[in-house]
C-alpha positions in Angstrom: -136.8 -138.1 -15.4 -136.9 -140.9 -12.7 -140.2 -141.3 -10.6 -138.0 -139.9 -7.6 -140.2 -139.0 -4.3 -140.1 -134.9 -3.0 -136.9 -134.5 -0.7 -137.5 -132.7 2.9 -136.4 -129.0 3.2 -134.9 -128.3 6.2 -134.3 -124.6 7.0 -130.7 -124.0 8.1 -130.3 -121.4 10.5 -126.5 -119.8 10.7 -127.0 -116.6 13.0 -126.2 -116.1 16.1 -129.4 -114.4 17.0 -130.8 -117.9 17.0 -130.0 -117.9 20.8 -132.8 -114.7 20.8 -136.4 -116.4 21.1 -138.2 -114.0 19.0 -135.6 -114.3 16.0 -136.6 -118.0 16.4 -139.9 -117.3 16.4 -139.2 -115.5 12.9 -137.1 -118.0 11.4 -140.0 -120.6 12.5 -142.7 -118.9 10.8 -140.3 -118.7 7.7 -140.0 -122.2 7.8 -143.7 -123.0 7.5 -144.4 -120.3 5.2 -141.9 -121.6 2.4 -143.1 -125.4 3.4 -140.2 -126.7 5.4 -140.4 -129.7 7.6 -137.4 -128.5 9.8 -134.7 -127.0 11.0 -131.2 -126.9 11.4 -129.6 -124.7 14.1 -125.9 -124.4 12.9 -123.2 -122.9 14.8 -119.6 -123.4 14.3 -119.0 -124.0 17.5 -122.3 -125.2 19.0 -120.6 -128.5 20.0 -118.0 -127.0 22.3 -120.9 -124.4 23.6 -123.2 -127.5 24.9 -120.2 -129.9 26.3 -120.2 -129.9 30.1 -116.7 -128.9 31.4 -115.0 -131.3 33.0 -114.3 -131.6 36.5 -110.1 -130.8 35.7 -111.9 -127.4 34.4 -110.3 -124.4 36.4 -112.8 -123.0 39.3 -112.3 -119.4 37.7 -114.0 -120.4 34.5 -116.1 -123.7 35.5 -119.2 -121.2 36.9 -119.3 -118.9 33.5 -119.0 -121.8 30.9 -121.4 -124.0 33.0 -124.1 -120.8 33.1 -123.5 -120.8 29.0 -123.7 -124.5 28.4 -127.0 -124.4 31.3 -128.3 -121.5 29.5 -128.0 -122.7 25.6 -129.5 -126.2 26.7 -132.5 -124.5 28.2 -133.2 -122.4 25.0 -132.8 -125.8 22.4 -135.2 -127.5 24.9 -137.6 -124.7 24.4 -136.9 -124.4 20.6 -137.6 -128.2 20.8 -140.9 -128.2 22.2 -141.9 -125.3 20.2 -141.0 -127.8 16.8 -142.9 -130.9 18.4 -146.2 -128.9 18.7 -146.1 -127.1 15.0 -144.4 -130.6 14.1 -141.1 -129.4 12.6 -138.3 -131.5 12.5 -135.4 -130.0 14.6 -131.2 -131.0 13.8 -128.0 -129.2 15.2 -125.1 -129.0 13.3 -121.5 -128.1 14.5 -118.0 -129.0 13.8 -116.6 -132.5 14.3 -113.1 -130.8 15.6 -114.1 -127.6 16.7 -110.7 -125.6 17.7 -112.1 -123.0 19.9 -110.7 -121.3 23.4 -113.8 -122.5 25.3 -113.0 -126.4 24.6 -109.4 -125.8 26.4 -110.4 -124.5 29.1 -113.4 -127.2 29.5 -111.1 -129.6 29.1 -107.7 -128.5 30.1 -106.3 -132.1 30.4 -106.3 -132.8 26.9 -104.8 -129.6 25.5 -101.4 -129.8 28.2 -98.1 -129.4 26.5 -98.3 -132.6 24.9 -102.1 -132.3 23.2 -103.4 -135.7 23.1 -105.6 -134.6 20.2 -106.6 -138.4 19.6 -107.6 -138.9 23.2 -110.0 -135.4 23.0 -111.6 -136.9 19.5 -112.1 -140.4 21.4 -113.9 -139.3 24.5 -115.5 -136.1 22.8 -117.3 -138.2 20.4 -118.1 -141.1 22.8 -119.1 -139.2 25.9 -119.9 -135.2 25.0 -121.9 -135.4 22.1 -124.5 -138.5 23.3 -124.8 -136.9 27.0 -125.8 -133.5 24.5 -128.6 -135.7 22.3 -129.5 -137.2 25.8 -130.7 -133.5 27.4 -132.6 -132.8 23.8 -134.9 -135.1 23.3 -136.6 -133.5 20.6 -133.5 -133.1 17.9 -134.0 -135.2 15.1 -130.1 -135.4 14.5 -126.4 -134.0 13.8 -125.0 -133.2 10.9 -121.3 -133.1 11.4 -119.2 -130.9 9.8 -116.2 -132.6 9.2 -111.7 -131.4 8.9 -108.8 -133.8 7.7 -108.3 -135.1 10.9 -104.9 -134.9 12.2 -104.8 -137.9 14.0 -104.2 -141.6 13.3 -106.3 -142.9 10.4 -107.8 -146.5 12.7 -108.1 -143.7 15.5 -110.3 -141.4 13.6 -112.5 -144.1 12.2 -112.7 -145.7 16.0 -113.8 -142.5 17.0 -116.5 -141.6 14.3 -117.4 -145.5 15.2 -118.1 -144.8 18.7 -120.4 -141.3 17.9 -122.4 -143.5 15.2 -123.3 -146.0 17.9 -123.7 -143.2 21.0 -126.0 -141.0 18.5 -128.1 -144.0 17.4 -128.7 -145.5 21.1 -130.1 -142.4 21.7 -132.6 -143.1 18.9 -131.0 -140.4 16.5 -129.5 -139.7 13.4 -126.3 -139.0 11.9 -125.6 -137.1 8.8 -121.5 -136.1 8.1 -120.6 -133.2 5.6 -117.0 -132.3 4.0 -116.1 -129.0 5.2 -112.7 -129.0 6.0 -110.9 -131.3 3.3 -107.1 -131.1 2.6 -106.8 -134.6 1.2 -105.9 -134.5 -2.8 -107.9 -135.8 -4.0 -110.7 -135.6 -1.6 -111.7 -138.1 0.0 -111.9 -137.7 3.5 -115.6 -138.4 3.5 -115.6 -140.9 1.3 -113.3 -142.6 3.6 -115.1 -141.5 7.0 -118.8 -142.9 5.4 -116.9 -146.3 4.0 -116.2 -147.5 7.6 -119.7 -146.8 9.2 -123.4 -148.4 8.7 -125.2 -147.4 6.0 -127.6 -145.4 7.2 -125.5 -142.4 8.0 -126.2 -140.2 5.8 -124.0 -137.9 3.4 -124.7 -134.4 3.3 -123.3 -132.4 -0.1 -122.9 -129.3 -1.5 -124.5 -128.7 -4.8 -121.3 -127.6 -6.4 -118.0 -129.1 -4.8 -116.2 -126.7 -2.0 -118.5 -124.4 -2.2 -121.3 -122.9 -3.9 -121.3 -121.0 -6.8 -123.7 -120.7 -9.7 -123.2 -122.2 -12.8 -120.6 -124.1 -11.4 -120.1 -127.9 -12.1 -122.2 -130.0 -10.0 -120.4 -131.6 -7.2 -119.1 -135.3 -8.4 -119.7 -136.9 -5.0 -123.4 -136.4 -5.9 -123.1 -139.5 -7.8 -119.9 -141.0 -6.8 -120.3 -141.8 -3.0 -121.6 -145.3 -2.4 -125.0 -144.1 -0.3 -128.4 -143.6 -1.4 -128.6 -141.6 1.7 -128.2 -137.9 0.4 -128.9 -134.9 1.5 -128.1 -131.5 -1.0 -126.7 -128.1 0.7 -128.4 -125.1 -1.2 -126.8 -121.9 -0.6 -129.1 -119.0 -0.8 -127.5 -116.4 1.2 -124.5 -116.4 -1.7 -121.0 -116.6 0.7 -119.5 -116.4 -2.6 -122.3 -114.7 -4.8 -122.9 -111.6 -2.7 -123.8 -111.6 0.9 -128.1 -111.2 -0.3 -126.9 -107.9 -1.3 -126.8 -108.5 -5.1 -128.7 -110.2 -7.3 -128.9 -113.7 -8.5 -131.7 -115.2 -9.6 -131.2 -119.5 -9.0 -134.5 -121.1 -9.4 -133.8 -122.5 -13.0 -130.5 -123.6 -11.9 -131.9 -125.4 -9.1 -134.6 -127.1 -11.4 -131.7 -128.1 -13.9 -129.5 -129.6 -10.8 -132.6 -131.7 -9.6 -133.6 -132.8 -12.9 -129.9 -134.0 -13.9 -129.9 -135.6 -10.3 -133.2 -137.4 -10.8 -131.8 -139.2 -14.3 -129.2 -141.5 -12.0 -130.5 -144.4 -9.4 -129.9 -143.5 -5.8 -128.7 -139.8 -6.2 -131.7 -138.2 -5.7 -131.9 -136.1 -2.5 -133.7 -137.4 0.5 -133.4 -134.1 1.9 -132.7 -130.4 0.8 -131.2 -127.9 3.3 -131.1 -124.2 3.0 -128.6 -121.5 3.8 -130.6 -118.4 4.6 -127.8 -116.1 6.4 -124.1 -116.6 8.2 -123.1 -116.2 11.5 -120.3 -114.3 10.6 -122.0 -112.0 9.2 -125.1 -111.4 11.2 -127.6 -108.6 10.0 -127.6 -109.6 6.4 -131.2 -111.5 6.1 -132.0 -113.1 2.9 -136.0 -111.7 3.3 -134.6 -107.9 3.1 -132.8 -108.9 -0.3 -134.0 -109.3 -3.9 -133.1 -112.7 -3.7 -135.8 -113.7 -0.9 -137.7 -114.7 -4.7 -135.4 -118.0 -4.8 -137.0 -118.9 -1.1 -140.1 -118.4 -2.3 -140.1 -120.6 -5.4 -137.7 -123.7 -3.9 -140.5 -125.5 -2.6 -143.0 -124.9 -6.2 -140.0 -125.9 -7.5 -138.6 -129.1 -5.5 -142.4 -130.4 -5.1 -142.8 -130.5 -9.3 -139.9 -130.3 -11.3 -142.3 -129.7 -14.3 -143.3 -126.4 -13.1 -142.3 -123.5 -15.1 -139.4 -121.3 -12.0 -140.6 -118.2 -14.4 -144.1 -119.1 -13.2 -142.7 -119.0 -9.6 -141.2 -115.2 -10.5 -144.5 -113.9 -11.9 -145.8 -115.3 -8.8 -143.3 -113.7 -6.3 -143.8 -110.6 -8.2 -147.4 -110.5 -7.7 -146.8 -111.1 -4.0 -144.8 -107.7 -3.9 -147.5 -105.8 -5.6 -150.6 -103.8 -4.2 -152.9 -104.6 -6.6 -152.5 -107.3 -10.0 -149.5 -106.2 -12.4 -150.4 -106.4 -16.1 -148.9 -109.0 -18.4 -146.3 -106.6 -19.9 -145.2 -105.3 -17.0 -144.7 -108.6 -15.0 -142.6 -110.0 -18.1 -140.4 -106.8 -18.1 -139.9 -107.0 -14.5 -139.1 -110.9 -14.8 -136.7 -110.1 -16.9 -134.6 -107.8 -15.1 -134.7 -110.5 -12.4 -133.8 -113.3 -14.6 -130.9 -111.6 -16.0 -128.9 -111.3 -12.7 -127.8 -115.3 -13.4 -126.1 -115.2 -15.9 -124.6 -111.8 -14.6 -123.2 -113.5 -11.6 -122.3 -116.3 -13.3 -119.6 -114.1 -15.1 -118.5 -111.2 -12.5 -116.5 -112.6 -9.6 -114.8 -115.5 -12.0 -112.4 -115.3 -15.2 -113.2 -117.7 -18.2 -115.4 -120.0 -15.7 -112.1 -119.5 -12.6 -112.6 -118.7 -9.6 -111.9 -114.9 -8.8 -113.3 -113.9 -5.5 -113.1 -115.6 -1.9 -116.3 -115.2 -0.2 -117.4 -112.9 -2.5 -114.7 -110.4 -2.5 -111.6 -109.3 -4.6 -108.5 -111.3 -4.1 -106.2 -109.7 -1.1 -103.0 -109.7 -3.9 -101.7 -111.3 -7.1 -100.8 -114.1 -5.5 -104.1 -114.6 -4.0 -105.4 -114.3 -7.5 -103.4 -117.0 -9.0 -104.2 -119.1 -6.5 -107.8 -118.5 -7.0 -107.5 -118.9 -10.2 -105.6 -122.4 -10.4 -108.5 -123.9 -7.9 -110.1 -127.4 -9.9 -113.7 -126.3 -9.2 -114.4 -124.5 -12.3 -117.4 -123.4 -14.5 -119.6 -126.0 -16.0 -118.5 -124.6 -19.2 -115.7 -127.5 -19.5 -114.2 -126.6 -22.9 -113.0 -123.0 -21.3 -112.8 -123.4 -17.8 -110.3 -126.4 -18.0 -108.0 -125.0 -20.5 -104.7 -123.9 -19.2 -105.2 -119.9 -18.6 -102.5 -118.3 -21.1 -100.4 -121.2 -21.8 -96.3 -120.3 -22.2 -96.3 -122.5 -24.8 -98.9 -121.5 -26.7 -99.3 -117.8 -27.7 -101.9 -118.1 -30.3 -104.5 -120.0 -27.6 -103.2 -117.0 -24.8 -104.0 -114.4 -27.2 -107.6 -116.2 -27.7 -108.3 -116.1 -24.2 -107.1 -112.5 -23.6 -109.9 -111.5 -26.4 -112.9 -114.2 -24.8 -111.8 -111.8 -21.2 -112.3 -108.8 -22.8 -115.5 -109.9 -24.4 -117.1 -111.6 -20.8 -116.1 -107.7 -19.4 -118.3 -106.3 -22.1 -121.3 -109.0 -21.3 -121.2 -108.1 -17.7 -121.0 -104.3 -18.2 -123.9 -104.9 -20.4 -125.8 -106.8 -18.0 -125.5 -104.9 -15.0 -125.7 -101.4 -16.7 -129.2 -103.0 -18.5 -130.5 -104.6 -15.3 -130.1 -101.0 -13.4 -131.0 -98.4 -16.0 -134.3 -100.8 -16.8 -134.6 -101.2 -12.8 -134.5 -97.1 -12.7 -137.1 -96.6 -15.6 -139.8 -98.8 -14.6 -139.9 -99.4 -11.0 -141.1 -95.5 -10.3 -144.2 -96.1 -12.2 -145.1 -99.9 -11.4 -147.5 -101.1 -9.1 -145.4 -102.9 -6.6 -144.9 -101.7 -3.4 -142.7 -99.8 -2.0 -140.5 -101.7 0.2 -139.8 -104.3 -3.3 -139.2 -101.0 -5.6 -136.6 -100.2 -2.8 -135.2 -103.6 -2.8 -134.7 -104.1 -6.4 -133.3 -100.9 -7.5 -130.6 -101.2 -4.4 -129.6 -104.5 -5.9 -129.0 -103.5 -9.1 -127.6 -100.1 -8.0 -124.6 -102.1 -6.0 -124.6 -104.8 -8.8 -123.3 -102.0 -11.1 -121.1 -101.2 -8.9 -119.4 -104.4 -8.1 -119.3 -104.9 -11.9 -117.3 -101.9 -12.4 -114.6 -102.9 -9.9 -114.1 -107.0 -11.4 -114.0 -105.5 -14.9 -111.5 -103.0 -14.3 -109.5 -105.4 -12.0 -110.2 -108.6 -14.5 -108.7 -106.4 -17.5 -105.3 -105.6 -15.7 -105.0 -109.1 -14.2 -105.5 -110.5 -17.9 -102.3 -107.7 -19.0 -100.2 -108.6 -16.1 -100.3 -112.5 -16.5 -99.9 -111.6 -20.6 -96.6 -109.7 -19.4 -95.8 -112.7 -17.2 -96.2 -115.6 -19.8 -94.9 -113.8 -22.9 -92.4 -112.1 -21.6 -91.4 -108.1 -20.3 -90.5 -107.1 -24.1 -94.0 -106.0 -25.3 -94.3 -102.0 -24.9 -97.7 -101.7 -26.1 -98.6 -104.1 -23.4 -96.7 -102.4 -21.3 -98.4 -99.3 -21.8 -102.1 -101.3 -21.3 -101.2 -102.4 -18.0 -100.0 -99.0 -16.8 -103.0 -97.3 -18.3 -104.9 -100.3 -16.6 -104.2 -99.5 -13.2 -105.0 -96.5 -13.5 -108.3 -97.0 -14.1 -108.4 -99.4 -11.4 -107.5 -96.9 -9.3 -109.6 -94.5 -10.4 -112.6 -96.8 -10.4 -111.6 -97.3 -6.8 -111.1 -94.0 -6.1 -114.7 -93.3 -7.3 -116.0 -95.9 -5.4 -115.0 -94.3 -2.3 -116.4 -91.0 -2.7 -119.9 -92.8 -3.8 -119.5 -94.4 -0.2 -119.3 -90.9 1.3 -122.7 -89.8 -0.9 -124.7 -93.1 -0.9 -123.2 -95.5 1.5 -125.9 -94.6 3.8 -129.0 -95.7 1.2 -127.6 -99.2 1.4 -126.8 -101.9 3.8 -123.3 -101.4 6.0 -122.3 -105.0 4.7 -121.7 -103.7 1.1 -118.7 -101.4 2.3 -117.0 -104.8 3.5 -117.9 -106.4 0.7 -116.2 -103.4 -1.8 -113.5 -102.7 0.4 -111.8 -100.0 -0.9 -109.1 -99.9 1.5 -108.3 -103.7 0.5 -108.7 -103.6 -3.1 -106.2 -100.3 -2.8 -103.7 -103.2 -1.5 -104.7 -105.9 -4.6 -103.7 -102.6 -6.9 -100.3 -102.1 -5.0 -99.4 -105.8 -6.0 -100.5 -105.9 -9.5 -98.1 -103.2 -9.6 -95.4 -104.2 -7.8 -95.4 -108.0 -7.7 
């Protein structure tokens, strides 16, 4: 490992209750409790919320979106001055094209019949964004979220040009992240950083798209020509569980630092942290079992050395009323710990992707399509094979057995991590709000694993039908036997709604929906 110095950790806020002044408050005290030096206020469309309308604006709506704009300003001033005295750094993030109503009828003259999309870009980034940093003097920077841009290549590059030198005359910073990227292969920010100075910076997710655990880590880590990094950390889970199951990351996170810290110029100069979504607000990552990954990042990104099951004994303490004993600390570590490699497994097939922000696929097709995505499982010699070759049985047949045998590891996991959860929480000495929280997580973990392994094992007999052909009866009779314990599993989980929905959050009813996965059982039957 390199001599490599501690990255920042910026807190990333993605709720819209930021634009409430105690939730701040909350989110502010979080950040200096888990040792953050700032904070990012994202918002999709925080950009098009603090533009000033333009003067073409129609009277009808100029008064209402310059009230907003007058109104949002006033609270990021106030959030600003709040950061400067407890000396917290303070960064927006928005969207580089945000494609919202409110940014057509701001600026009606560039969205006429004949959108001048280019134009909008040109002035939007030249004129909006600077006169923004100007009225906030104490944001740090903008990180950009950035979307194949549909313009002219020299125009998009003018454009980005023109923001790097508006956002640094104001004495700012400039950090652009891949968000939107249909290039193949990717490299739209490759592309955007190559034509602008070097001290914008690059901002990355830990595993490429998205993140997911155990995942490959994200190539561009290494391969982007800027020693100005920052890493995205996702601990909210979009696509490992909304906070409401469990996933225990702080290993992972040590392991993705250390194999960071072996290559020149790759380390992190900064580490920002998903914590909720504004999509789905109400979800907060300190109500969920995984609030233990927040509260060993910083032990963890200050000394890579330090043992993360160290950091869980710790956290577990914190929970308790009174010192746990040795044995029951390692038991209770244990159940934790086990919840990676349990996600690892669920929601994907052979190291494939085989959920989309955490849910079932919508169909088959939505499945395949999943399933044929390049980010795979760091487990290379299974995730990149092709999944049941046509021309090779023999290697099909393998891979039908390694599915059934990762359905039998997650039942395992999840029905070990709940029935230990259920036999020694009651008598332990945490307290009661943590027994609460644990045994909920495990209790909807079970769950979840008992939907992808029913739904995992008719997928795998419906692509075997598909790539070896309609003539196999005892196949045949699998599959039908198959969905029907799909649809019974479903079925089940909707009466357990009716009983128990209540004991857990409303969230986990979108995340299971039964309604919808009724639909993915209709076209594994019919398509």
């Amino acid at each position: 490992m390199m001599n490599t110095p501690v990255p920042q950790l910026l807190l990333e806020i993605n709720s819209p209750d930021i634009w409430h002044w105690p939730f701040f408050l909350e989110m502010a005290q979080v950040a200096r409790e888990y040792c953050f030096q700032g904070i990012v206020i994202n918002q999709q469309s925080l950009l098009a919320q603090l533009a000033a309308p333009s003067p073409r604006c129609r009277p009808a709506d100029i008064i209402n979106l310059s009230l907003s704009r007058d109104h949002a300003l006033r609270h990021l001033q106030k959030i600003g001055e709040y950061c400067e005295r407890h000396h917290l750094q303070l960064w927006l993030q928005g969207e580089a094209t945000p494609d919202c109503p409110s940014l057509k009828m701001k600026f009606p003259e560039f969205f006429l019949a004949d959108n001048d999309l280019s134009a909008f870009i040109a002035w939007f980034f030249s004129e909006s964004i600077p006169q923004i940093l100007a009225v906030l003097p104490a944001v740090r920077g903008l990180r950009l979220s950035l979307a194949t841009p549909e313009i002219a290549d020299a125009d998009w590059q003018a454009s980005l040009m023109a923001l790097y030198r508006g956002v640094r005359a104001a004495g700012r910073q400039l950090v652009l992240r891949d968000y939107r990227d249909t290039t193949w292969p990717r490299h739209m920010l490759r592309d955007a950083l190559a034509g602008l100075p070097g001290d914008v910076r690059a901002s990355l997710k830990a595993t490429e798209l998205d993140y997911r655990p155990g995942f490959a880590g994200n190539p561009n880590l290494l391969n982007l020509p800027t020693n100005h990094k920052w890493l995205e950390l996702d601990l909210w889970g979009l696509d490992y569980g909304w906070s409401l199951l469990p996933c225990y990351l702080l290993e992972e996170f040590r392991q993705r630092l250390l194999w960071l810290s072996q290559y020149p110029g790759c380390y992190p100069e900064a580490i920002t942290v998903r914590i909720d979504w504004e999509w789905l607000p109400g979800l907060p990552l300190s109500a969920s079992v995984n609030a233990l990954n927040l509260y060993g990042l910083s032990g963890v990104v200050q000394d890579l050395s330090l043992s993360p099951e160290h950091m869980v004994h710790q956290w577990l303490q914190h929970q308790a009323a009174s010192p746990l004993p040795g044995a029951e600390l390692g038991a209770l570590s244990d159940i934790l710990t086990t919840s990676y490699e349990w996600s690892c497994k669920t929601p994907n097939l052979l190291g494939r992707v085989l959920q989309c922000r955490s849910q079932l696929p919508l169909n088959l097709e939505h499945a395949l399509s999943l399933l044929h995505m390049d980010t795979r499982n760091a487990n290379w010699a299974q995730s990149f094979q092709p999944l049941l070759p046509g021309d090779d049985t023999a290697l099909g047949l393998q891979q039908c057995e390694l599915i059934s045998l990762e359905n039998e590891r997650i039942t395992f996991l999840a029905e070990r991590m709940h029935s230990r959860a259920l036999r020694l929480l009651p008598g332990c000495g945490l307290q009661e709000p943590a027994r609460a929280c644990i045994t909920g997580s495990m209790a909807r973990a079970q769950k979840y694993s008992q939907l992808y392994t029913v739904f995992k094992y008719a997928l795998m007999l419906k692509l075997r039908l598909r790539k070896y052909g309609q003539n196999q009866p005892d196949i045949q009779a699998l599959f039908r036997r198959a969905l029907g314990d799909f649809r019974q599993c479903n079925q089940s989980l909707e009466t357990w709604f009716q009983h128990h929905g209540a004991e857990h959050p409303l969230a986990f009813a979108s995340l299971l929906n039964t309604q919808q996965i009724a639909g993915l059982i209709y076209s594994l039957e019919h398509d």
